[in-house]
C-alpha positions, 0 to 999 in steps of 0.5 A: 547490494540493490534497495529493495522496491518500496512496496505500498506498506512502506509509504506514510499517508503524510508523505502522500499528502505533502507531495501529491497535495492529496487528502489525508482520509484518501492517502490513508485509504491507500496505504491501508488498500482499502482504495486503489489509486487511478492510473494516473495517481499510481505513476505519480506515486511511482514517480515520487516514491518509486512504489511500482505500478504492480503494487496496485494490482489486487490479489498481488496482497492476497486480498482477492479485492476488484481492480477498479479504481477507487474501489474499496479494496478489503483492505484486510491482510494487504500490509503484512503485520511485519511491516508494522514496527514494534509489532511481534508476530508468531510464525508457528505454533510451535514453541 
């Protein structure tokens, strides 16, 4: 059985920062898709992390948000809620 891709919700914004040399502000903007990286940032992230291309595409979230580089990305719903740990999220409103 393969590992699954890594997606952007599973990089940590101190990781970016310790092995692009990035700013914390702007690595936590990308984790949260409130920013996209450029081209040249995101092959160094996939390079490094093995987090695709792809994953950087807008709408790929849902989000809706430009494809432009640096642009704010709305952020909003990108990571799925079950990507955050100790978090329980109800998937139906039925008991």
């Amino acid at each position: 059985m393969s590992n699954p891709t890594p997606e952007v919700c599973d990089l940590r914004p101190t990781e970016l920062v310790a092995k692009l040399g990035m700013s914390r502000s702007y690595a936590s903007e990308l984790v949260k898709r409130k920013k996209t990286p450029s081209l040249e940032m995101a092959a160094r992230i996939e390079r490094e992390f093995g987090v695709p291309l792809s994953a950087w595409i807008p709408g790929k979230a849902g989000d809706g948000a430009e494809d432009v580089a640096g642009q704010d990305m709305g952020g909003e719903g990108a990571c799925p809620a079950a990507a955050s740990p100790g978090k329980i999220v109800e998937v139906s409103g039925e008991a």
